[in-house]
C-alpha positions as CSV (number, residue, x, y, z in Angstrom):
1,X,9.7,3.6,-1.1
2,X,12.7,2.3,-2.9
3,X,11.7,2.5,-5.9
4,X,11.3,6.0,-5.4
5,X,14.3,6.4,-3.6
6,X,16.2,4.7,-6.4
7,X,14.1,6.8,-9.7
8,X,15.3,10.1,-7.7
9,X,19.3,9.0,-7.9
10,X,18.7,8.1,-11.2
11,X,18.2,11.4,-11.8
12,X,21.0,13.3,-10.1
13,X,19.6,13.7,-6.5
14,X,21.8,13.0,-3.9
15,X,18.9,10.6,-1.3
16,X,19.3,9.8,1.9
17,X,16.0,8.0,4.1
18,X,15.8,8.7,7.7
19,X,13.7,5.8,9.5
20,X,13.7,4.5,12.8
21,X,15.8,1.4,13.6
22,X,13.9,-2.0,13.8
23,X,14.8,-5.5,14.5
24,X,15.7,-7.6,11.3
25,X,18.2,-7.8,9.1
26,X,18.4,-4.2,6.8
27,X,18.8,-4.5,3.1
28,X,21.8,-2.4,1.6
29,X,21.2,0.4,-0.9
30,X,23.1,1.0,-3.6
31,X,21.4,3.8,-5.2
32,X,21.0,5.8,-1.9
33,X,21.9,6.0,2.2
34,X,19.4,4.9,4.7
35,X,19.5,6.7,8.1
36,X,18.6,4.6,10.9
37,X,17.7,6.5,14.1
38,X,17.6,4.2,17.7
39,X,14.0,4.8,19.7
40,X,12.7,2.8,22.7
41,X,10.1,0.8,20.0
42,X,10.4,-1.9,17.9
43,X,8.8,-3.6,14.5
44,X,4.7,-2.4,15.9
45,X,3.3,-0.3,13.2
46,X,2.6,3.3,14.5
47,X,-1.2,3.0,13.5
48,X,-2.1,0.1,16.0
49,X,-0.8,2.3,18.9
50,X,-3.3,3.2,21.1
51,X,-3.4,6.4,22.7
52,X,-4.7,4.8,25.7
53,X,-1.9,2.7,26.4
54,X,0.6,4.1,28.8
55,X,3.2,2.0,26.8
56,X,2.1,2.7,23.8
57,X,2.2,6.5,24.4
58,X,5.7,6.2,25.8
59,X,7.2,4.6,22.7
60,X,5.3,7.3,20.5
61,X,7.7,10.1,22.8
62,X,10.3,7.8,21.6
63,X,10.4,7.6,18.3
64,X,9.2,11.8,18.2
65,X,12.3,12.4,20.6
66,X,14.6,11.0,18.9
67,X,13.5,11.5,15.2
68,X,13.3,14.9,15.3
69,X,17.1,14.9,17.0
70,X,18.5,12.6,14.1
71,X,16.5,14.7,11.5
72,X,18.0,17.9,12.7
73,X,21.6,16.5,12.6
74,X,20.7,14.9,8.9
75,X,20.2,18.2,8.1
76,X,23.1,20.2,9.6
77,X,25.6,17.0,8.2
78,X,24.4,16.8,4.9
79,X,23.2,19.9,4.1
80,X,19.8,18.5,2.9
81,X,17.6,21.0,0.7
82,X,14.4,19.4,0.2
83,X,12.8,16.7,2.7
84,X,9.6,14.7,1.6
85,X,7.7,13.4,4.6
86,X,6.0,10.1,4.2
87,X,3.1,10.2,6.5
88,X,1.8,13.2,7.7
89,X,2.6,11.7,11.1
90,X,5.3,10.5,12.7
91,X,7.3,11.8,9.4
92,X,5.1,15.3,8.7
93,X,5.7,16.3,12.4
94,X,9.1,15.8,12.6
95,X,10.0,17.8,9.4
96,X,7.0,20.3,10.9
97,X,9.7,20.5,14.4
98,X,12.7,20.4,12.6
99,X,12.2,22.6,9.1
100,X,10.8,26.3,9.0
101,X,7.3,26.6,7.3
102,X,7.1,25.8,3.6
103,X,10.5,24.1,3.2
104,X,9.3,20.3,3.3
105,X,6.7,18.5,1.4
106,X,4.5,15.4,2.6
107,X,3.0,12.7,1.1
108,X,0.0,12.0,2.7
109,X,-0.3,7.7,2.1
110,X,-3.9,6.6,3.8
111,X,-3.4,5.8,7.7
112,X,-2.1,9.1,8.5
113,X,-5.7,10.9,7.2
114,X,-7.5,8.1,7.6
115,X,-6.7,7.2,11.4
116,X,-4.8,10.2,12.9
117,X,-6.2,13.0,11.5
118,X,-9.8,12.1,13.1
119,X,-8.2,11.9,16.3
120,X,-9.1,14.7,19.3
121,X,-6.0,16.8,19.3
122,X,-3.4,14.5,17.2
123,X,-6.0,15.8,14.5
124,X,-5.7,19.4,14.9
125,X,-1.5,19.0,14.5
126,X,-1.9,17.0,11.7
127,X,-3.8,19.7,10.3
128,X,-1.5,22.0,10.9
129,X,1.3,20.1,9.5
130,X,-0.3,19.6,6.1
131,X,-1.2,23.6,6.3
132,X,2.8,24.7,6.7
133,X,3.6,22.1,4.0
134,X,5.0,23.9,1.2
135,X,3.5,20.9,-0.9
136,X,1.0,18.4,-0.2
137,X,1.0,14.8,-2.0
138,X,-1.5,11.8,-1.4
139,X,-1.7,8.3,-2.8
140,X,-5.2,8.7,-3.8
141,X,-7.8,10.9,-5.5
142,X,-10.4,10.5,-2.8
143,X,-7.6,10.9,0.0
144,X,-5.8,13.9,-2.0
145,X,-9.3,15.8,-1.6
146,X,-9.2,14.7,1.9
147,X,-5.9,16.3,2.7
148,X,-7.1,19.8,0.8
149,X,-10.6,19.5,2.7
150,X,-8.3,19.0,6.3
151,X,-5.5,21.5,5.3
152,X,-7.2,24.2,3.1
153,X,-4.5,24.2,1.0
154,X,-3.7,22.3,-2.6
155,X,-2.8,18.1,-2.8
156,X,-1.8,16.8,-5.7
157,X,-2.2,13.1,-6.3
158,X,1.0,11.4,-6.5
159,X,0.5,7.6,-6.4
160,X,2.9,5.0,-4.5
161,X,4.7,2.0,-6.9
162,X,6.7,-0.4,-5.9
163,X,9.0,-2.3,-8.5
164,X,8.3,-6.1,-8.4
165,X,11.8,-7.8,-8.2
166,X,12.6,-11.1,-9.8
167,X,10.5,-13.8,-9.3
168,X,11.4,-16.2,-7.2
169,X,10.8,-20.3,-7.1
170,X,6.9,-20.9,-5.7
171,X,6.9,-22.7,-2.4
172,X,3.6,-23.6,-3.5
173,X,2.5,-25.3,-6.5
174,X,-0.1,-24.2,-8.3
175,X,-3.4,-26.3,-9.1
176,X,-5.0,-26.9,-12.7
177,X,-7.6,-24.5,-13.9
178,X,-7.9,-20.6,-13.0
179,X,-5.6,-19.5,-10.2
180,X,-6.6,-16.5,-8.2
181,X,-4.3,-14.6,-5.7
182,X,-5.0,-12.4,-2.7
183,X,-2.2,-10.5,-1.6
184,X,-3.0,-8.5,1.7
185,X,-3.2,-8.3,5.8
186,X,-5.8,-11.3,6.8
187,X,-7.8,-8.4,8.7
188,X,-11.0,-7.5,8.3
189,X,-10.6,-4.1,6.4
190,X,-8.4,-5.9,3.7
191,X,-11.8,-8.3,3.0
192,X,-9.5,-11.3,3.7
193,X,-12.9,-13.5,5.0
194,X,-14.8,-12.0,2.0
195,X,-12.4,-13.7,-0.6
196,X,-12.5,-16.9,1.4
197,X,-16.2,-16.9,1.7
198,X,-16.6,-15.7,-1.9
199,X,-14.3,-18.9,-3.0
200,X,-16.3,-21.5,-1.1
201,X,-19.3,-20.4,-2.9
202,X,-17.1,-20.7,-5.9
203,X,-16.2,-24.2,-5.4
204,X,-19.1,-25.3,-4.4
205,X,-20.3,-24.4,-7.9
206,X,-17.9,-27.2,-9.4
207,X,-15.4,-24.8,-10.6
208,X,-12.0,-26.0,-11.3
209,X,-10.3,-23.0,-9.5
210,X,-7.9,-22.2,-6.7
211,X,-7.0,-19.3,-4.4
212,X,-3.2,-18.9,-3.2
213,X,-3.6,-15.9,-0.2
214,X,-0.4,-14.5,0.9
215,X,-0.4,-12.5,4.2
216,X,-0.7,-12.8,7.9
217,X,-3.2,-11.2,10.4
218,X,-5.2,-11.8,13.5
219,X,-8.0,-13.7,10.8
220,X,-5.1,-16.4,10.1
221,X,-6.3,-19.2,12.4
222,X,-10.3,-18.4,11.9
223,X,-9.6,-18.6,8.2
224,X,-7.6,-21.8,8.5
225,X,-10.0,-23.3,10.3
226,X,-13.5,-22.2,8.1
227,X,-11.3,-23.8,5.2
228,X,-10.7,-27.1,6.7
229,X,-13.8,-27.6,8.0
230,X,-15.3,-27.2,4.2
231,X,-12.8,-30.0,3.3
232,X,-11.0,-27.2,0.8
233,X,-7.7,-27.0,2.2
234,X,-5.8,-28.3,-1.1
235,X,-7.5,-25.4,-3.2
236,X,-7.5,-22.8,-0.6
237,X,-3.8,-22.0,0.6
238,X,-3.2,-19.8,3.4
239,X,0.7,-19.2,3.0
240,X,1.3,-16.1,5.7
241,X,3.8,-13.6,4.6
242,X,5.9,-14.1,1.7
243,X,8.6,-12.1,0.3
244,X,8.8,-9.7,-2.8
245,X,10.4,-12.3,-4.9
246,X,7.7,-15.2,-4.0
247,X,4.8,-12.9,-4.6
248,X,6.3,-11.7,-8.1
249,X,6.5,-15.1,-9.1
250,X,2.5,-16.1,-8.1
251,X,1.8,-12.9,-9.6
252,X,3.5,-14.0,-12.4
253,X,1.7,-17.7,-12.9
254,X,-1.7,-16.7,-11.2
255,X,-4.9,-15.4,-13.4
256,X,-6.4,-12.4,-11.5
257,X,-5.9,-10.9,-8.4
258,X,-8.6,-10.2,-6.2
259,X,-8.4,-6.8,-4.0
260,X,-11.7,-7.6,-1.8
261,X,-11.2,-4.6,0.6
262,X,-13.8,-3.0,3.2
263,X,-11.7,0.3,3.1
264,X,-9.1,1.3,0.8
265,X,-7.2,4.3,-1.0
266,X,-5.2,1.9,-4.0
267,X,-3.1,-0.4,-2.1
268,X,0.6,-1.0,-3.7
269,X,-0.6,-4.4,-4.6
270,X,-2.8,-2.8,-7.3
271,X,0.4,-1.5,-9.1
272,X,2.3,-4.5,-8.9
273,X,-0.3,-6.4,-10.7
274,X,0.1,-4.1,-13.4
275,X,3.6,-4.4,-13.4
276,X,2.7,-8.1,-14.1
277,X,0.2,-7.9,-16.5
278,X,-2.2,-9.6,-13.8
279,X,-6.0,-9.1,-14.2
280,X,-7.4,-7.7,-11.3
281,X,-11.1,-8.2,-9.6
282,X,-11.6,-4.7,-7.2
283,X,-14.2,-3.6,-4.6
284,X,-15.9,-0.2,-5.1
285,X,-14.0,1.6,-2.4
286,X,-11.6,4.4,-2.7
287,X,-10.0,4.7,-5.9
288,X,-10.2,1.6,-7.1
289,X,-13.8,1.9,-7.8
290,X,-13.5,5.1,-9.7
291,X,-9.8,3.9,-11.9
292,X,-12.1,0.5,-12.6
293,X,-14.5,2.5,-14.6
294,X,-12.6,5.2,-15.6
295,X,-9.8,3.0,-17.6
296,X,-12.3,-0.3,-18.0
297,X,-11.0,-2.5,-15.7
298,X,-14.0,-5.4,-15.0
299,X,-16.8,-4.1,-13.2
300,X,-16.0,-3.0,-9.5
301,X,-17.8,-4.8,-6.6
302,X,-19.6,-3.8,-3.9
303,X,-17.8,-4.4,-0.4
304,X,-18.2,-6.8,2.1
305,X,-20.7,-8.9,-0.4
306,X,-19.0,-12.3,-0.7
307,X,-22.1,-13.5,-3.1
308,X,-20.9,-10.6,-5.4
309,X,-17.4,-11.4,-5.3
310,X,-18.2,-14.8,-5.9
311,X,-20.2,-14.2,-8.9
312,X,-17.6,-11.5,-10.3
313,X,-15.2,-14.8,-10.1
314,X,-17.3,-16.9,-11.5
315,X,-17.6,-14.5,-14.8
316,X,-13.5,-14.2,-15.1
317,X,-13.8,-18.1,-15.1
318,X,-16.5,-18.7,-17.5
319,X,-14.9,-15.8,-20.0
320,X,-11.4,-15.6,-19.3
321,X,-10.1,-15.0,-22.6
322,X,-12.7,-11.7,-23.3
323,X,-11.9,-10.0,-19.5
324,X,-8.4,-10.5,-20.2
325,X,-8.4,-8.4,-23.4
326,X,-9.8,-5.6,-21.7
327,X,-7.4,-5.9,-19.2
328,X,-4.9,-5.5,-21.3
329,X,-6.3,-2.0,-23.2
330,X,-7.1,-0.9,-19.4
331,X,-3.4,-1.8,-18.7
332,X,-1.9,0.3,-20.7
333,X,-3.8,3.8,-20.0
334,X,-3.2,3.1,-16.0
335,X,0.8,2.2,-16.3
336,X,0.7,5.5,-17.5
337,X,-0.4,6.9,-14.4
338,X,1.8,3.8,-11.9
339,X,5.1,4.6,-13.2
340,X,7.9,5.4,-10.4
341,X,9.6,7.2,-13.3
342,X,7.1,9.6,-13.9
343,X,6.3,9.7,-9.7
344,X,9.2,11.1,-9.3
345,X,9.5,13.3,-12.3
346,X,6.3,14.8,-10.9
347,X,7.9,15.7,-7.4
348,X,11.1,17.4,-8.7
349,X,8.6,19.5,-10.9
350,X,6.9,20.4,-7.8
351,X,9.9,21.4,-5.6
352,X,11.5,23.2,-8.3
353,X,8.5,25.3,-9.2
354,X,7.8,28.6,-6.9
């Protein structure tokens, strides 16, 4: 979370981010230190380990192991007072090992509830990781009540923004007529072959629109291919991964976003839009469901139903001008809520209140 990271020095905290060591190259920080700790793993998220995999279960050791050692000498060399754990686990535990009870906080931010807390055994120490938490923070409303339902103790929802940084040139032109963008994992749970179904039906209805989808996943080649062989490749572009810069700039030129997720708490993509004024098409899951009506963002729509998304589409099309007005009301009342600023006001409140 730089952004986070960044809001905090702004305000006179002294920020250093302990994470594991991975290959690439590492950005420098101005506003804060990074930590990197060496373990036996590499760039593999910690929620596609499987605990079936003797491998797998050897690299988790790893990173615990040697985590917790680098925390505990964080702590001794810099004389750290508060520690914020992003993820109940890896990050909850090792504060949980390396702090005494109610002297670190953890943001809970979806995987680590979602995935490893209804896990035999790795679920009960989750639990009790959120219980000795002297506060408890999630990135949703739904997942917030989760974390008080698992821990029996308070959550307060504390959402996640990300600053979009300058945009950068597009390495893909954009076509003529309305643009939309999907900016995700091409998995299954992000929807990625719901938004490319939904904008076949689209185009098949005449419409003079495009869809720009930036993001790689194990759906990459299926999705290629179910584009080609509907002859739509030059208004369907599959452009894998992109940096920061390159998505701020489509977000920047592009008409609506479309979030078409199976399962979801309020992915970071939903704040950046708002950052950039970008109208946004949701699926009824999570949060996003419940901040749609609440704040009078266009209607939300049902999962997994690519006729619906489709349809949804096709109304942003056909009255652009009337869904972008109440975009822009809806717009106001939620930057109000996805403000780092205001994040992080919100967490030094908490740790400086008894």
């Amino acid at each position: 979370m730089p952004g986070f990271a960044s809001a905090l020095s702004r305000r006179g905290c002294h920020v250093t981010v302990l994470t594991p060591d991975k290959a690439g190259p590492k950005d420098n920080c101005d506003d804060y230190q990074v930590r990197w700790f060496r373990w036996a793993g590499g760039s593999k998220p910690l929620v596609d380990f499987s605990l079936r995999s003797p491998n797998d279960l050897r690299l988790i050791a790893s990173l615990l192991r040697s985590g917790e050692r680098a925390l505990r000498a964080l702590i001794k060399e810099e004389r750290i007072e508060a520690i914020l754990a992003l993820w109940a686990l890896p990050a909850g535990y090792l504060a949980w090992r390396a702090c005494p009870p109610r002297s670190y906080s953890v943001w809970a931010l979806g995987s680590d509830i979602h995935t490893w807390a209804r896990r035999p055994i790795v679920g009960s120490l989750v639990r009790r990781v959120l219980r000795d938490a002297h506060h408890r923070f999630a990135d949703g409303i739904e997942l917030g009540k989760e974390v008080e339902s698992i821990s029996g103790r308070d959550c307060a929802f504390m959402p996640t923004t990300r600053k979009l940084p300058t945009a950068a040139p597009l390495p893909h032109p954009l076509k003529k007529g309305i643009n939309f963008l999907f900016v995700g994992r091409l998995e299954a749970v992000k929807g990625a072959d719901v938004i490319v179904d939904a904008m076949l039906e689209v185009l098949e209805s005449g419409a003079d629109a495009s869809l720009v989808m930036c993001g790689a996943g194990s759906m990459q080649a299926a999705l290629e291919a179910r584009v080609n062989a509907a002859g739509k490749g030059d208004r369907i572009a599959l452009l894998s991964s992109q940096p920061a810069a390159v998505i701020a700039a489509y977000m920047a030129r592009c008409d609506c976003l479309v979030v078409p997720s199976r399962n979801e708490s309020i992915p970071i993509v939903f704040s950046e839009a708002l950052q950039a004024a970008l109208p946004m098409l949701v699926t009824d899951v999570g949060d996003m469901g419940e901040l749609a009506r609440r704040h009078g963002l266009a209607a939300p729509i049902p999962p997994a139903d690519a006729g619906a998304l489709a349809a949804a589409m096709q109304r942003f099309i056909a009255d652009r001008d009337a869904q972008v007005s109440a975009y822009r009301k809806a717009r106001t009342e939620l930057l109000q809520i996805f403000d780092v600023d205001a994040t992080a006001d919100l967490y030094l409140a908490a740790i400086e209140s008894k």
